[in-house]
Every structure is written in C-alpha cells, then in structure tokens.
C-alpha positions in Angstrom: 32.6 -157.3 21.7 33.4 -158.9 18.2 30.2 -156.8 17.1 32.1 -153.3 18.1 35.4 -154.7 16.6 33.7 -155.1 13.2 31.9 -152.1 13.7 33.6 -149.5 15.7 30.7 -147.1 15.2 28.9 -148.8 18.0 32.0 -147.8 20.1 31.8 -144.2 20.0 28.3 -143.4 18.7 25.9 -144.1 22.0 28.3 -141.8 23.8 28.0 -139.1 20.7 27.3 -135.5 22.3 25.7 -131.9 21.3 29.7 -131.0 21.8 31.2 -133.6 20.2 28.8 -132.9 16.9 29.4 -129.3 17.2 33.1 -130.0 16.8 32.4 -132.2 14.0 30.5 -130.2 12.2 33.0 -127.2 12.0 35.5 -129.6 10.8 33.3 -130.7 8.4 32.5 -127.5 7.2 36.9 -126.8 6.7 37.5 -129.7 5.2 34.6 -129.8 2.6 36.0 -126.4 1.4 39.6 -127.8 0.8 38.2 -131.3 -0.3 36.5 -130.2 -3.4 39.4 -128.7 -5.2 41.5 -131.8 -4.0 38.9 -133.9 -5.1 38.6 -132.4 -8.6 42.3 -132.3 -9.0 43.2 -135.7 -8.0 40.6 -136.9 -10.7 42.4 -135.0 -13.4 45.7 -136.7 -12.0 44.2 -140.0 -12.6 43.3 -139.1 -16.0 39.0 -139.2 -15.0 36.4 -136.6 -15.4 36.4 -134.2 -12.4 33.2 -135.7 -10.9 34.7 -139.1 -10.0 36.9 -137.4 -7.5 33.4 -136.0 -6.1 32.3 -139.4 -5.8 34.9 -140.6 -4.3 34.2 -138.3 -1.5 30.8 -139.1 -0.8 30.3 -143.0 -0.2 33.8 -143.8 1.0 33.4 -141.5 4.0 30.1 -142.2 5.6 31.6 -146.2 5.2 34.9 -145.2 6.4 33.0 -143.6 9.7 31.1 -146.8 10.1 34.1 -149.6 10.0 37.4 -147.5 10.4 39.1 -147.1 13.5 40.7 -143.5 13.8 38.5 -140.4 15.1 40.0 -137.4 12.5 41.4 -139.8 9.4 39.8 -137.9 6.4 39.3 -140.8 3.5 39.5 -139.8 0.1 41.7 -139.6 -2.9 45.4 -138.6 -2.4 48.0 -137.9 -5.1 49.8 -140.9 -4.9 46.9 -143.5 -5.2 45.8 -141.4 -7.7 49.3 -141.6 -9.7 49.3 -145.3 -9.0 45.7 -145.3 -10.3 46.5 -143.7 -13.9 49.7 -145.9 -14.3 47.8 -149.4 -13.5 44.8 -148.2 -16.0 47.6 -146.7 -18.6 48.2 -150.4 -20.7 44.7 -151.3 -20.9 42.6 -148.0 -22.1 43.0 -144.5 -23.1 42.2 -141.9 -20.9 39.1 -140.3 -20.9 37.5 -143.3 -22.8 34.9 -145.3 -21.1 36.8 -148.4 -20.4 39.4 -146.2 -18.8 36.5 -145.5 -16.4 35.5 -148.8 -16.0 38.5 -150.4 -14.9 39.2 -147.1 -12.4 36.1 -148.6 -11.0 37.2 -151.8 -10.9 40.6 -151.0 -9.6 38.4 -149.5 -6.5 36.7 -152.7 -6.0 39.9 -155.2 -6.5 41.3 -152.6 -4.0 38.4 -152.5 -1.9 38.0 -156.7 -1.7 42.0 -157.0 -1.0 41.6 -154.7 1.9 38.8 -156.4 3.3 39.9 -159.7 2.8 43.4 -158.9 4.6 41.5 -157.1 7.8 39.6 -160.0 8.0 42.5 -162.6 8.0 44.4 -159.7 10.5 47.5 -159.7 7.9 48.1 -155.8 8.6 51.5 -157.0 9.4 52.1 -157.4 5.7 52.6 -153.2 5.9 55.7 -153.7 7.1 57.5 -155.3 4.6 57.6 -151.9 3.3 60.4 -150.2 5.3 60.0 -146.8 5.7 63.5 -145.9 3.5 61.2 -147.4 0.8 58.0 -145.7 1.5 59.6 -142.3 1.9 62.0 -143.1 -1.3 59.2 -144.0 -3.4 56.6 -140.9 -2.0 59.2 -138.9 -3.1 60.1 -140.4 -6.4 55.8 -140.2 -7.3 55.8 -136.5 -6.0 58.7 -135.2 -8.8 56.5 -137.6 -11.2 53.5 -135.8 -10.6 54.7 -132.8 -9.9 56.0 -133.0 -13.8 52.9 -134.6 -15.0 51.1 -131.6 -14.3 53.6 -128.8 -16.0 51.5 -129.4 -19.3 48.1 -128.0 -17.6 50.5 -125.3 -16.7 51.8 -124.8 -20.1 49.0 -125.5 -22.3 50.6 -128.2 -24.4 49.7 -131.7 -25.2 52.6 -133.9 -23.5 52.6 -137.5 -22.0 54.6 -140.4 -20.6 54.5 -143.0 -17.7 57.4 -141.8 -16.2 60.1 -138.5 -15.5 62.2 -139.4 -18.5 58.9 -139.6 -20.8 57.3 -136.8 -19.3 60.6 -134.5 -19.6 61.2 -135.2 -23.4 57.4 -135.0 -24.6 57.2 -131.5 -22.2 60.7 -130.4 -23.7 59.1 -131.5 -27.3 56.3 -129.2 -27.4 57.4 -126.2 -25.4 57.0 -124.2 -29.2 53.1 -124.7 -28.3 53.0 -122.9 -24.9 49.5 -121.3 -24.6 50.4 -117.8 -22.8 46.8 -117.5 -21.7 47.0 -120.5 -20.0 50.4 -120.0 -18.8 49.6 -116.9 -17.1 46.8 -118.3 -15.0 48.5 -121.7 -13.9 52.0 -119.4 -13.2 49.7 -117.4 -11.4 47.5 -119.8 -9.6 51.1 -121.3 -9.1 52.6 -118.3 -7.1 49.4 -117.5 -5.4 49.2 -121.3 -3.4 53.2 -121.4 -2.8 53.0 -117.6 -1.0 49.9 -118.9 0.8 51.6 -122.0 1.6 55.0 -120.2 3.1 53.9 -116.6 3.5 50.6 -116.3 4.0 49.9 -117.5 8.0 52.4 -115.1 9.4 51.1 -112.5 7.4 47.6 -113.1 8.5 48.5 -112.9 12.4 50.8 -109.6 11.7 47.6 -107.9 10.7 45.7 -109.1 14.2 44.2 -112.6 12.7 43.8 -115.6 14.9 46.0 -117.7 15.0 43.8 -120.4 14.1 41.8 -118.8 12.0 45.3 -117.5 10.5 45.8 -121.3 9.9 42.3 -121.9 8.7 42.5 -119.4 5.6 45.7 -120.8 4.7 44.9 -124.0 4.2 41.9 -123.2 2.3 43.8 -120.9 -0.1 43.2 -123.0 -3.1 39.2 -122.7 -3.0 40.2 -118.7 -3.3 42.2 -119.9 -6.3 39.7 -121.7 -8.0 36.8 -119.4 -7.2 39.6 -115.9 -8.7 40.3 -118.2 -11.6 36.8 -119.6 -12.6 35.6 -115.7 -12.9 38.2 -114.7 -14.9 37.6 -117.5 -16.9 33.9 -116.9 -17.0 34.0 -112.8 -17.5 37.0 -112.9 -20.3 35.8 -116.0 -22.2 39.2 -117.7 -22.0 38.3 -120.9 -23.4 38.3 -119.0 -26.7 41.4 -118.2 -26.4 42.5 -121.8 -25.7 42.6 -122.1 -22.0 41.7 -125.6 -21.5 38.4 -125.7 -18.8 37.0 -128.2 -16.8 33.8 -128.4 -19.0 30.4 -129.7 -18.1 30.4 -132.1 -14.8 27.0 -133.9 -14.4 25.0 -132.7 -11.1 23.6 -135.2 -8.7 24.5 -138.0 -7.1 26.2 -140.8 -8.2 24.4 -143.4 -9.8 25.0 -147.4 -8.3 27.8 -149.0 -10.6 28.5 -152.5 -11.5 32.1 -153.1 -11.7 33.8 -155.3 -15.2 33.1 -158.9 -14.5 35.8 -160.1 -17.6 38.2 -162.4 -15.9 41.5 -160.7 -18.3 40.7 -157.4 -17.1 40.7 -158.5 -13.3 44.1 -160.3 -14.3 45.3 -157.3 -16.3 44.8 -154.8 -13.2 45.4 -157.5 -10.4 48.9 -156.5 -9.7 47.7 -152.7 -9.6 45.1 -153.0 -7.2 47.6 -154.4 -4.9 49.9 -151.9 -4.4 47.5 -149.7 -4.3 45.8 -151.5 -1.5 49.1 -151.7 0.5 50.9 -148.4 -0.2 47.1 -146.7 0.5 47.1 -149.1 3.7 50.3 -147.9 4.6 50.3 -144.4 4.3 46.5 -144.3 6.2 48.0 -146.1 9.0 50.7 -143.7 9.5 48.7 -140.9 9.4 46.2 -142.4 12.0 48.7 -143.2 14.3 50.3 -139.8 14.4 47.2 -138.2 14.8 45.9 -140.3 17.6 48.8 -140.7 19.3 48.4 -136.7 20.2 45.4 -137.6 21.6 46.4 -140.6 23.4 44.0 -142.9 21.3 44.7 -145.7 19.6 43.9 -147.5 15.7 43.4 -150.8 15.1 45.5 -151.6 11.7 43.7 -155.0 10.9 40.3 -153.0 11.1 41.4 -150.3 9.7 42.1 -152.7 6.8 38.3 -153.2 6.4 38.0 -149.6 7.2 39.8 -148.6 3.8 38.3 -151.9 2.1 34.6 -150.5 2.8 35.6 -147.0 1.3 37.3 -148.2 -1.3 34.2 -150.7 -2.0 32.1 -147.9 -1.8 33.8 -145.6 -4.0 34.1 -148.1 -6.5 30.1 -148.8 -6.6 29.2 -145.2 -6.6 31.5 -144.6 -9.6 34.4 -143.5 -8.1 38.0 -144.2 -7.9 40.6 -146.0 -4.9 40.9 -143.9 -2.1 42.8 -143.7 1.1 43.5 -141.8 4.3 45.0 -138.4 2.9 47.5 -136.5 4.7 46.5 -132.9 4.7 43.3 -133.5 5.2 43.4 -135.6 8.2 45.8 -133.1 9.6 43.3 -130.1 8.5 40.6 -132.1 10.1 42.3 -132.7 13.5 43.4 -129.0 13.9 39.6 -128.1 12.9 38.6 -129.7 16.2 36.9 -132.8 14.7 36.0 -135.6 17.8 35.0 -138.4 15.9 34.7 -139.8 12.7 30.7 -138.6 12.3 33.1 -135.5 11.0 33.9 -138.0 7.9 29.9 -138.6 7.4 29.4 -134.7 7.6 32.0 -134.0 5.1 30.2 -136.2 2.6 26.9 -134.5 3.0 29.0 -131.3 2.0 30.6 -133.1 -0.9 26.9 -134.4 -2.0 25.6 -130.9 -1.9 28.2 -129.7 -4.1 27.6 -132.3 -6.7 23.8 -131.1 -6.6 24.5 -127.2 -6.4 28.3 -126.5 -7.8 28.9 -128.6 -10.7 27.4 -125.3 -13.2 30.6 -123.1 -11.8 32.9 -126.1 -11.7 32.7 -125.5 -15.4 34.6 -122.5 -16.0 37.3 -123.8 -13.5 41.0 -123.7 -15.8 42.7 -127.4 -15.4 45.6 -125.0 -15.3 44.3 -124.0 -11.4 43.9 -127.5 -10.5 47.3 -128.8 -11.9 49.0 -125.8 -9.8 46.8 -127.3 -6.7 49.0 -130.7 -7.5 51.7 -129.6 -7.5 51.6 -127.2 -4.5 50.3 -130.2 -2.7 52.8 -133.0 -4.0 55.9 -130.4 -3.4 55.3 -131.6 0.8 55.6 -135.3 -0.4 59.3 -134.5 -1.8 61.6 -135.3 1.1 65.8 -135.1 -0.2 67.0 -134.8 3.2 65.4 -137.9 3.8 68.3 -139.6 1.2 71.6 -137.2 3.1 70.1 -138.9 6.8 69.5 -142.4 5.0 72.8 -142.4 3.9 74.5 -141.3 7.0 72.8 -144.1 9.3 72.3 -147.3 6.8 74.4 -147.4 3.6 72.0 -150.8 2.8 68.5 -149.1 3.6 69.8 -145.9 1.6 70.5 -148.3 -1.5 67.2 -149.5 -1.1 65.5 -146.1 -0.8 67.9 -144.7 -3.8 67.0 -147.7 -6.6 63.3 -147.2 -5.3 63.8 -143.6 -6.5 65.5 -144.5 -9.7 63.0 -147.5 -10.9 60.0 -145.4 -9.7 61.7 -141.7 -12.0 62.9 -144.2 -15.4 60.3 -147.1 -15.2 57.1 -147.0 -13.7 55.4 -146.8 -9.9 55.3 -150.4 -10.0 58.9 -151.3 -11.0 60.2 -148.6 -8.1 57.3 -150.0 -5.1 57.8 -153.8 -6.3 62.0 -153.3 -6.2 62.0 -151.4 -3.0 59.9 -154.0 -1.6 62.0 -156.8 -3.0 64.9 -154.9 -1.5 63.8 -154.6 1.5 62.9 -158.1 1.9 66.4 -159.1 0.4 68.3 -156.6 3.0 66.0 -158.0 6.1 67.1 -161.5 5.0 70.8 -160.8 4.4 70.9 -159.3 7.3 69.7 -161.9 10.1 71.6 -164.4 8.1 74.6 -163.3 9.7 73.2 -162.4 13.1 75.1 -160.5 15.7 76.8 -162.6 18.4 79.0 -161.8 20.9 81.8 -163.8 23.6 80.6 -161.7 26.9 82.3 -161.9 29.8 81.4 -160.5 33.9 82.4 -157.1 34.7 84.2 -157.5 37.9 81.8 -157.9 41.1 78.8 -158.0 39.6 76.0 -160.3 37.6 76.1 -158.4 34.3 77.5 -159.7 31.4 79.0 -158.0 28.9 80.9 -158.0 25.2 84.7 -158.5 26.3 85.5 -156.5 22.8 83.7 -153.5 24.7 84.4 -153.8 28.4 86.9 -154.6 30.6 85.3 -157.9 32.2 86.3 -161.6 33.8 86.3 -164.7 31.2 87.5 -168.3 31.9 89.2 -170.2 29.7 87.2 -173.4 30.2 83.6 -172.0 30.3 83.1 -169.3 26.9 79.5 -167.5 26.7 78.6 -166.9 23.4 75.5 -164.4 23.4 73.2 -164.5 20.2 71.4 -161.3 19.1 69.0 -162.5 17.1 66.3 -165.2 16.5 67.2 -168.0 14.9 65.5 -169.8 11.7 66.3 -171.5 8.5 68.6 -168.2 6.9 71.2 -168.1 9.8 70.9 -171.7 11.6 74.1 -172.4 9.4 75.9 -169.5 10.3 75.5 -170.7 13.7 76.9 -173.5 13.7 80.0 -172.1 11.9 80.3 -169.5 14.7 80.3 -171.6 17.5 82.3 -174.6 15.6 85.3 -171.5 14.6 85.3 -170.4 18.6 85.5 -174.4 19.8 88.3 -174.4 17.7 90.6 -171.3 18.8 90.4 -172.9 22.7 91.6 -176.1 23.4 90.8 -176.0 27.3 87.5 -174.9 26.5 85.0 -177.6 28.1 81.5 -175.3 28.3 79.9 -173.4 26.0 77.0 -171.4 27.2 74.9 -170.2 24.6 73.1 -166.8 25.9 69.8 -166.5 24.6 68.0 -163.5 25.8 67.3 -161.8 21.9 66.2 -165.0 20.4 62.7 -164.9 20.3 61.9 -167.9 17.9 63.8 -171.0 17.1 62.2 -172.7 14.3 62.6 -176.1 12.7 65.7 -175.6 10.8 67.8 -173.3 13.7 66.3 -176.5 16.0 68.5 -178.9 14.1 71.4 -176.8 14.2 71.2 -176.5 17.6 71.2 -180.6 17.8 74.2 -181.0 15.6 76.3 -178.2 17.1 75.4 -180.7 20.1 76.7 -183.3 18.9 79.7 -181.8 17.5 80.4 -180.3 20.6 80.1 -183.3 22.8 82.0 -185.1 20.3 84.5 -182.4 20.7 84.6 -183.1 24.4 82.5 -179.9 25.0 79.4 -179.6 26.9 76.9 -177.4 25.5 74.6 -175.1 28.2 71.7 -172.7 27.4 71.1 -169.7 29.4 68.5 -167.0 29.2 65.9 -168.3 27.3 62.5 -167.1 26.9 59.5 -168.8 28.4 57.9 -169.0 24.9 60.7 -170.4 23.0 61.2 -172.9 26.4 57.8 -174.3 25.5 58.6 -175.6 22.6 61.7 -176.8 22.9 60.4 -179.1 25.7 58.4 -180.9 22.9 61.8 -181.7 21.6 64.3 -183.9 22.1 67.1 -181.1 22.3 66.4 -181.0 25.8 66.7 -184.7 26.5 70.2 -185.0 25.0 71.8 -181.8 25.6 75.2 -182.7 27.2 74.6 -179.6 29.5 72.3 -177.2 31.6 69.6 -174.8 30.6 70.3 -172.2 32.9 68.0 -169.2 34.5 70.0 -166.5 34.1 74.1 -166.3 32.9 75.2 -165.2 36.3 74.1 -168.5 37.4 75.9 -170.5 34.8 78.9 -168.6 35.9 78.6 -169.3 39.5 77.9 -173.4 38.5 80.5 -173.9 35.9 83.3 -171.8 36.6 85.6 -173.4 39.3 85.8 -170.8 42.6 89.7 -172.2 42.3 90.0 -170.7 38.6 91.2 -167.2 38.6 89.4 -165.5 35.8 91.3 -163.6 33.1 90.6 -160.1 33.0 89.8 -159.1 29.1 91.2 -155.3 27.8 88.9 -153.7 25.3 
C-alpha cells in the first residue's frame, strides 16, 4: 500500500484496458495539437527559445503519469508560472542569454525539489494560506500583466518592464515604431482566436457539426492560426519586411541537463522557485479537484506534491522550464474522453515527435501569432466580477484581494503573491483573535440552545451560558478572559458560568492557562465555572491537565443537561426578547 501511494501508477495500470487506451489516445491526439502552440508561446512569455516550452512537455508528463494522482490533469507550462518564471530570472540575466537559460533550469529544479520535499513531509496544507480572494486577485492582476507584455509582438516594437506601469510607458514610448506588417498579422491572428473563442462553436453546430466535434475545432483554433500565419509568412517573405519570426528551433530531443551548482544563484532565485512551487501547487490542485469531482474520483494533494515535484524535476533536466497542471488543457483533455493519466504519457510522445518532424515549419511561425495566442488565453484568467462579489460579502478578504491586485500591477508578481499572502495570514489572525461568542439561552420546551440576541428563549439569572465559536490558542486566549470577566461583572447573582464548547476544536497551551485563571478569578468571584459540550479530542488532553482537577465546577455532556443540574426547578426563568 505505501508502494501505490508513492506510485499511483501501480493503482490504475494493471486494470489498464483496450477502451480505456482508446480513450486515451484520442485525448492525446486533441491535446497534442493545442499543446504545441501553448507550448511555444508560453516559452516566449518566459522570455526562452520556443523549444524549451517543447521540452517542457515531454519529460514532465510521462513523470507526472507515473507519481501524480488525478486521471485527466494535463502538466505543462501555464501563463502564470511562466510570468512568474521571467520575473524571478529578470535580476540575474538578460533574456535570451545563456545564463537566462540556466537559471530557468534551475528554477525547475529548485521548484521541482520544494515540491517533492513538501509531498513527502505531507505539508499540502501550506496551499491554503493562500485564500482564494488572493489567488483569484493575483491570477487576475498576472493576466492584465501578460496580456500587456505581449502588445509589443502585436505591434512590432521593442518595449519592456516588470510590471503594467513599465510595460504601459515603454509600449506608449515607442508606438512611432509600429511595424504595420506585423500589426496586421497579430490584429489578425488576434480577431481570428477571440471569434473562435465566442463565435465560432455555435456557428459550427448551426451548419450541422457535432456538438463535440463543434467543441473540438474550437479549441484547437490556434493550431489553424499558426499553420494560416506561418504560410503567409513563408510564401510573402515577411521577415524582410520586419515581421519578427520564430527562427530556427533545434530538432530532436532534449539533451540531459545539469542544473547551476553556484550557491548565490540558488540564493538569488530561492525565493522565486517558491512561489512558483505553491502558486503552481495551488492552481494544479484546483483544477484536479474539479475535474474529478465530476467523475466522483478523488486527488491526493500531498502526492500530488511529488506529482508536480517529479515534472518539474524532469523538465528541469531535460532543459525545460517549471511547469504545472494547466487549466485549458486539463479541461480540453477531460472533455476529449481521456480515462487515465497514460493520456499524459501519450501526449508527450506527440510532443516528442513534433520536436523530431516540426521544428523546420516552426520557423516561419510570426511571434506576433503566438503573443495573440497569450493573450486570448490569459483574457479567461481576468475575473473583475470576482472584486464587485468580494466586496459585497467580506470588505477584509476584498482588501486583501484589491492590494494583491495593486502590488502585483505597480511592483512585481512577488510583492502582490507575498502581500496577499501576508494579508491573508494577518486577516486569519485578526480575526480568531476576537472570536465569536455568544450568551444562549433554551427556547421554551425544548433542549436547544440558542443566541438570546436572536431568539426568543429562557435564561436564569444565576446560571449564564456563554457559547464560544471558535478554537482557542495563544491570539484570542486573552480576549477570553476579558469576555467572560466583562459578563461576571454586569450580574451580581450570577453563581455559574457554563462555558459551551461545541466549535472549539483545539485548546492549546496558552488558551489552557486562560482557562485556569478565568478559574480562579471566577471562584474568587464566588462563581463556579462549568464546561459543556466538549469534544472527545480536546477532552483528551485536558485530562492530562490539572484544569480538570481544580475546576470549581462540572464538565457537562451536553448544555441541556447543565440546565436541567444547575438551574433551580423553583427559579422561574426569564424569557429574553430579541
């Protein structure tokens, strides 16, 4: 059993089927076809040659088939890993230049040995530090940063910058330079993928197309771009006229690679590797999830940690760049039919027999067609709704999402992903430091218990039950105390308080000694204090304690008992108004 965790290949491969590889195959087949443009264009995002985003589509799937966890996920490079890719490498190499290379390699290894080593230790828990006001604020923050990025393929013109505000003013700089050439086939490429994108699917089924195969041509719309635009390109001679091509991409496959073993580079891109790891973690996770729940399956997130840590390990030594789970792809590969992740392994043998047979016509391909692939392909990421619903629910989490958006637009990736983290964190903290808590009551005739601000219910005035919504550690243990020690006060014939316990899921050592003093205040106070409703867990360790020993009162099953033990039958209780 620990053999098919590690490997979950040994799960579903004895069981492997003619049908099943049928399925896989077809799948295979679609998403080869959409990954080579992707492939090539997330390369030229990163600022690489075109064939490492080949690479990265070879090695990383057959490993990702072998140790990852979901049946359709599609590894590969994505347009955010690749943005995050190009602004980690930005301070320590030009692009283009062979250390810029080098340390994308090596950010695929760092990447690749972090992911690993945190499936290993099962800390996939650390994803969720990133809420998901964050995530979506900073996807949408790197998609308009992309999205702008690629406007000089589009134009023709040298521009650059780390971030919109850079990007805008060297574009808005050299707009006298616009190549009209170029223009004309990235405006065109442009149109062509947004009206295939909207317009085309409905289109296709009006004139008597399947509805699948409708769906199928659709999605593969930018291979028709790139094959149109490489012709023209070819027959007219357009890099005369200054239409900036692909060039020459070395055929075959890719050659074992040996990432940088200097100590200041792997401090250098350290920081870089690690968002990369977790934002790639987390956005692979979500799309596994979704896509297996549909088919009632299920992922394992710590191995899909080493899942992602083998691919990216393998990308990096076949001279490739960090990858993930991507998206469109997975969701292209699902609808295709694909059964298991043998679909993955297939898809590489496509991508490996491009690299061998297609890299002469990848020559004549316009960066102009794969910068208008970007950005059809980022505009999905852009989510502004998200912000209006964010707002409406949680003006904390939309402050968080909103200075992830800023940092990420005027600074860099890393400022707007390390904020929003560090916001998140901040708001989680703030907010269980002042846990909820209620004085509950009995609604008349039954055992139920309920807020007397909210419901017409019985309370005593010598027995109060305080309820506590939360668990209680070190940032709200004081706030406890202050709670109860303010209610003691505002009822002088109060002689039981029954703390009501059925949120608290952990009491650790600090919330423990608050619970003694509040005690001893209490019984000081002429006050006994009672526990009800708590959890078998938290009961376990409190017997270790000496809480229990010199608690002046009861720990009681369940609050309806408290209230049949402590409050006299004689006592007539006081009806509360909401």
């Amino acid at each position: 059993m620990s053999l098919k965790r590690y490997l979950p290949v040994l799960q579903w491969l004895p069981e492997y089927r003619r049908e099943q590889a049928a399925s896989d195959l077809i799948a295979a087949v679609i998403v080869t076809i959409m990954l080579i443009p992707q492939s090539l264009a997330y390369a030229l995002l990163a600022g690489l040659p075109a064939q490492v985003g080949l690479y990265a589509s070879i090695l990383p799937l057959v490993l990702y088939a072998v140790f990852g966890t979901s049946r359709t996920l599609s590894v590969g490079p994505v347009a955010v890993v690749a943005l995050m890719t190009a602004a980690a490498l930005a301070p320590i190499a030009a692009p283009g230049s062979p250390e810029y290379l080098a340390g994308a390699v090596l950010l695929a290894v760092m990447s690749g040995l972090m992911l690993t080593a945190m499936g290993v230790l099962r800390l996939g828990f650390l994803a969720n530090f990133l809420s998901h006001p964050v995530i979506s604020g900073f996807i949408t923050a790197s998609g308009i940063v992309i999205a702008f990025s690629q406007l000089k393929h589009i134009l023709g013109i040298d521009a650059s910058g780390h971030n919109l505000i850079e990007i805008a003013g060297s574009l808005a700089g050299n707009l006298g330079n616009v190549s009209l050439p170029t223009l004309l086939i990235g405006a065109g490429a442009l149109v062509f993928l947004m009206f295939a994108r909207s317009r085309l699917n409905p289109l296709l089924i009006h004139f008597g197309c399947g509805i699948r195969m409708a769906d199928i041509l659709t999605r593969t719309a930018p291979v028709l771009a790139v094959l149109v635009t490489s012709l023209v390109a070819w027959v007219l001679g357009l890099d005369a006229l200054g239409v900036q091509l692909v060039g020459e991409v070395p055929s075959g496959l890719p050659e074992l690679t040996m990432p940088s073993l200097e100590v200041s580079v792997w401090k250098q891109l350290a920081v870089g590797a690690l968002l990369i790891s977790v934002v790639g973690f987390v956005e692979s996770v979500s799309v596994g999830q979704t896509l297996a729940a549909k088919r009632r399956q299920r992922i394992d997130p710590d191995q899909e940690l080493i899942g992602l840590g083998a691919a990216n390990l393998g990308a990096g030594f076949s001279g490739g760049m960090p990858v993930t789970g991507g998206f469109s792809r997975s969701v292209v590969n699902f609808d295709a039919g694909a059964q298991t992740p043998a679909a993955g392994a297939y898809t590489a043998v496509g991508i490996a027999l491009a690299t061998l047979l297609l890299t002469p016509a990848i020559a004549y391909l316009p960066t102009a067609t794969l910068a208008a692939t970007i950005i059809v392909a980022v505009a999905t990421l852009i989510d502004f709704p998200a912000l209006v619903r964010t707002w409406r629910y949680s003006r904390a989490d939309f402050g968080a999402m909103l200075a992830t958006i800023t940092l990420t637009l005027v600074y860099s990736v890393e400022a707007g992903i390390i904020a929003g983290v560090g916001l998140s964190i901040g708001l989680f903290l703030f907010r269980t430091s002042r846990p909820h808590s209620a004085v509950v009551g009995r609604v008349p005739g039954t055992e139920h218990f309920r807020n007397i601000q909210r419901h017409r219910v019985e309370t005593s005035r010598h027995v109060t039950f305080l309820r506590v919504d939360e668990s209680l550690y070190f940032a709200n243990a004081r706030f406890l105390e202050e709670a109860v020690m303010d209610l003691v006060t505002c009822q002088p014939d109060l002689k039981d308080l029954v703390l009501v316990c059925p949120a608290v899921n952990l009491i650790d050592a600090s919330a423990l000694e608050s619970l003694e003093t509040i005690n001893e205040r209490l019984s000081d106070a002429g006050v006994r204090l009672n526990l009800s409703e708590v959890k078998g867990p938290v009961m376990d360790r409190l017997k270790n304690t000496q809480l229990l020993s010199r608690l002046e009162g009861t720990v009681f099953l369940s609050t309806f008992e408290a209230w049949q033990t402590l409050v006299s039958p004689s006592e007539m209780p006081v009806t509360s108004v909401p």
